[in-house]
N, C-alpha and C positions, 0 to 999 in steps of 0.2 A: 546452590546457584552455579550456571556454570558458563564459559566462555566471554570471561573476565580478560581484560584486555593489559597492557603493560602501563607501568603508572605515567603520569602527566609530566616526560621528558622531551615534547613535541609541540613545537608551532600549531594554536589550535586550528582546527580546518574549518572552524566558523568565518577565518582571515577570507576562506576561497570561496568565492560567491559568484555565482550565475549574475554578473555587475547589468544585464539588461532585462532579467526576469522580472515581469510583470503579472498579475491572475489574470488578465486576456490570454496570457500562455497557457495555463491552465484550461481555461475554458474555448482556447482552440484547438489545443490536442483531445478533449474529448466531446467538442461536438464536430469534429470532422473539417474544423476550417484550418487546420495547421497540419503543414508534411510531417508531422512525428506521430499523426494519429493514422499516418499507413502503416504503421505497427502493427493496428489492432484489427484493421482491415485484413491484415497479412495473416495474423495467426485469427481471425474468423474460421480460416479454413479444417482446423481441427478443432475450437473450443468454441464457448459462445460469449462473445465480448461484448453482446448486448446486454450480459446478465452478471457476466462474474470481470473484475478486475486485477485480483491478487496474483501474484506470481504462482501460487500453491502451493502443495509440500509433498514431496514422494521420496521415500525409501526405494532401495534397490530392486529392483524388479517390477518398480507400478509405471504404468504410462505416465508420461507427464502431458504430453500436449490435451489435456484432455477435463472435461469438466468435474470430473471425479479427483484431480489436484486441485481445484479451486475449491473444491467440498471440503476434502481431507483439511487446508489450513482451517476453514471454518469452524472446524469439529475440534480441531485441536486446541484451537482458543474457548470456543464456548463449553468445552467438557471441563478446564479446567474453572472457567470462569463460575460455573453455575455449582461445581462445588465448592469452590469458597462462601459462595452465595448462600450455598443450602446450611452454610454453618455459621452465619450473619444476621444479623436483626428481624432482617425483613424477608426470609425465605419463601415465604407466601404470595410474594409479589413477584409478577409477569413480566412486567415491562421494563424494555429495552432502550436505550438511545443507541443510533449507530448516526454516528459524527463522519460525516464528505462520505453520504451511503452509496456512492455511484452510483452504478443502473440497480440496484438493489437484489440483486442477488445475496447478498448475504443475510437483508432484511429477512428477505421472502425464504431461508433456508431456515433461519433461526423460527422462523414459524411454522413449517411443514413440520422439522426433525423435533422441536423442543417447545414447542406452544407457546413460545414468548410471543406478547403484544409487541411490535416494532415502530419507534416514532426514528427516522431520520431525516435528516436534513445534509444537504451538499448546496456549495454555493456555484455551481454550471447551470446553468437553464437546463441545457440538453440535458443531463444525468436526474434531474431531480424529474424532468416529467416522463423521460422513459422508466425510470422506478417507481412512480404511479400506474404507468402502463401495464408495465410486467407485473404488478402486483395483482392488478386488478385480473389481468390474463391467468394468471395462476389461480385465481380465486384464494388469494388472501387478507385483500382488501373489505372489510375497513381497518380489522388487526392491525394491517401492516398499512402505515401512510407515510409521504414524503413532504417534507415543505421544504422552501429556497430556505438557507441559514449560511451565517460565518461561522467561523470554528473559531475565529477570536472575538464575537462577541455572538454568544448562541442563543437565540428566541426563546427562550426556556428559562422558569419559575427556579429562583434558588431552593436545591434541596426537592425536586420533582422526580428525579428518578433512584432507584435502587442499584440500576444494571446500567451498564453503559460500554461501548470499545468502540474503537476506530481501526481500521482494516488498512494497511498501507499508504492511507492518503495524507495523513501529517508530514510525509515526505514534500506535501507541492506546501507547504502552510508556512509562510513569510516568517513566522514565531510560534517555535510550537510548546514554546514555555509558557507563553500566554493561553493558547489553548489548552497546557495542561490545567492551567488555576480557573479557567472557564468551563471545564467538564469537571472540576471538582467544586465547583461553585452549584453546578447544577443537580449533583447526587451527594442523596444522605450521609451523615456520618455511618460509618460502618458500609455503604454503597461500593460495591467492587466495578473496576475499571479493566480489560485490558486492552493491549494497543499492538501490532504490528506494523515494522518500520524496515526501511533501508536505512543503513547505519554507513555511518564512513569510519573507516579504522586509521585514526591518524598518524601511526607513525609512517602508514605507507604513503599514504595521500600527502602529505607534508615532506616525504624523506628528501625529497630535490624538485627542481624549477621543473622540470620536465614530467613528475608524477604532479607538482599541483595541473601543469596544464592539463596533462590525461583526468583530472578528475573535475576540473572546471568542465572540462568538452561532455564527462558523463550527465553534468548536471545539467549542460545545455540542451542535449539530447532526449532528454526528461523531462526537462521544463522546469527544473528543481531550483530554488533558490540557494537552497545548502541542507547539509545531512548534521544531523546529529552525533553523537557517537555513542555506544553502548554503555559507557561510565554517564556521558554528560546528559542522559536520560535518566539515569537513575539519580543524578543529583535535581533533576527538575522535575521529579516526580514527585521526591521529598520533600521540595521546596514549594511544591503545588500542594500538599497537603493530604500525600500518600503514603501510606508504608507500603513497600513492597514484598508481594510475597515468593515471588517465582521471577526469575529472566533467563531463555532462554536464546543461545542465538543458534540458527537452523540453516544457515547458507549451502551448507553441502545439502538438504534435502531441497534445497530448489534453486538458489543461484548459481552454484555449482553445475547443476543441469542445463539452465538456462547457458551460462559461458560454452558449457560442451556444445550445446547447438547451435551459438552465437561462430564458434568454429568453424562446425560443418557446413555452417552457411557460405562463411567468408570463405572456404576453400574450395565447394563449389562454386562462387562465384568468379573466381581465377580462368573459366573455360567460357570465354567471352559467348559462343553461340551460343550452350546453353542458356549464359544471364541475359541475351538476347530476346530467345526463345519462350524462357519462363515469364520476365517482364512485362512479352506480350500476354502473356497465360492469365498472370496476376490481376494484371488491368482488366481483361476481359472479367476474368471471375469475382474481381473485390473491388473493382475500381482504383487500388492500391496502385501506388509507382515503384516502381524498385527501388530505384534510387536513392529516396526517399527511407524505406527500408533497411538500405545499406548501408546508408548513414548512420541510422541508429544504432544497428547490429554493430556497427564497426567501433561507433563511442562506448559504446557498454563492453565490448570483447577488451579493448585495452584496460581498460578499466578492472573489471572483473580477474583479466589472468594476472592481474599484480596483488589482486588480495585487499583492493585497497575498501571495497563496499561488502560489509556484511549484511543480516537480516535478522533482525529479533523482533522475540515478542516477549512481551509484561506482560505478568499480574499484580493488581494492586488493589490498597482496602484505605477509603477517604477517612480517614483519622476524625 
């Protein structure tokens, strides 16, 4: 296992809480009614944010802005996932849950590359009927379906699925302890789970008044209630009725990236005609606001250069 964190000598960062975050936050940053979803408006311009939502994962030398990073995370979760799988109970079994499946892209991947059946569920209007959409558009529909659901109390049969993960979106989920004993409620024993998250690393996020406010302003910017931490997921994993088998954290193959570019942004934005110039550009081509934009970039860049948010992903097998 690797990228173990230092023991619990630290104010936990469950104290630091997004004190006005509500799921209309949520559900206005990704149907386009809240300034934090010209984000995605913004990076439309190189990936496809109708389809993929995860940060991605690139090693040295791969593009990152690009939908071949939003592949690569998928691939790295479901290769390991499905061999744990294939040496589990019920290896003969298809089907998938994918829990807050955004616009479903990662449904509709896991059916092209891996012939899994895909049931998700997200609780946004917007996200759940554009991933009907896109599914249908790709022709992978009826395999692949989406319906409205919570992630703390999920429409699904105790013990109905084999497979199951959630893709970066337990991040917005008010309790993601309860989500975890909710997704292990609904897969077999022996059923493998995994999950990729934004983590907070608390000795930085907590070290003084001024790194909790940089990390409160991240989660504003987000929409985030509060992070987890890389230990305090693997105690709610086993406390949700998982062994875990694998955790890895991966921030240098994508958050790392993301803060380099969160950079070059904010230091070309220092040449006021350019952010002039481009603002109009953006508008015109995305409908996006700068602004808007540079708010976010600016709450994630202080945040990110202090080391205080990592990224991992689980695996795990429901006991």
């Amino acid at each position: 296992m690797t990228g173990t964190r230092s023991p619990e000598l630290y104010p936990p960062a469950r104290e630091v809480k997004n004190a006005t975050w509500t799921v209309n936050d949520v559900h206005g940053q990704y149907s386009y009614s809240n300034p934090h979803a010209d984000l995605y408006r913004y990076l439309s311009q190189w990936s496809d944010m109708e389809l993929y939502l995860n940060v991605g994962y690139s090693r040295p030398g791969q593009y990152h802005l690009h939908v071949s990073s939003h592949l690569r995370l998928i691939n790295r979760l479901a290769d390991s996932l499905l061999s744990l799988h294939a040496a589990g109970p019920y290896a003969t079994e298809r089907r998938l849950l994918d829990v807050a499946a955004g616009r479903g892209g990662a449904a509709i991947h896991a059916r092209r590359r891996y012939g899994l059946e895909v049931v998700g569920v997200d609780i946004t209007p917007y996200n759940a009927c554009r991933a009907e959409a896109n599914a249908r558009e790709k022709g992978v529909w009826p395999q692949v379906r989406f319906n409205m659901g919570n992630a703390h109390r999920l429409p699904l049969a105790d013990a109905s699925f084999a497979l199951a993960w959630s893709i970066e979106s337990p991040a917005h989920f008010a309790d993601k302890p309860i989500f975890l004993k909710e997704v292990g409620r609904v897969l077999k024993p022996g059923g493998v789970f995994t999950l990729a998250d934004l983590l907070v690393v608390e000795p930085i996020a907590t070290a003084s008044p001024e790194n909790r406010q940089i990390y409160a302003e991240f989660l504003r910017v987000w929409d985030v209630p509060y992070l987890e931490s890389f230990d305090s997921y693997q105690r709610a994993l086993a406390e949700a009725g998982f062994e875990l088998r694998r955790a890895e954290i991966v921030t240098r193959y994508n958050l790392d990236i993301l803060n380099r570019d969160c950079a070059i942004f904010l230091w070309l934005s220092q040449f006021r005609w350019l952010y002039r110039w481009y603002g109009r550009y953006l508008r015109w081509r995305t409908g996006a606001n700068l602004d808007h934009v540079y708010e976010h970039v600016l709450g994630s860049h202080r945040a990110l250069r202090l080391g205080m948010i990592d990224y991992g992903l689980f695996w795990a097998v429901r006991r």
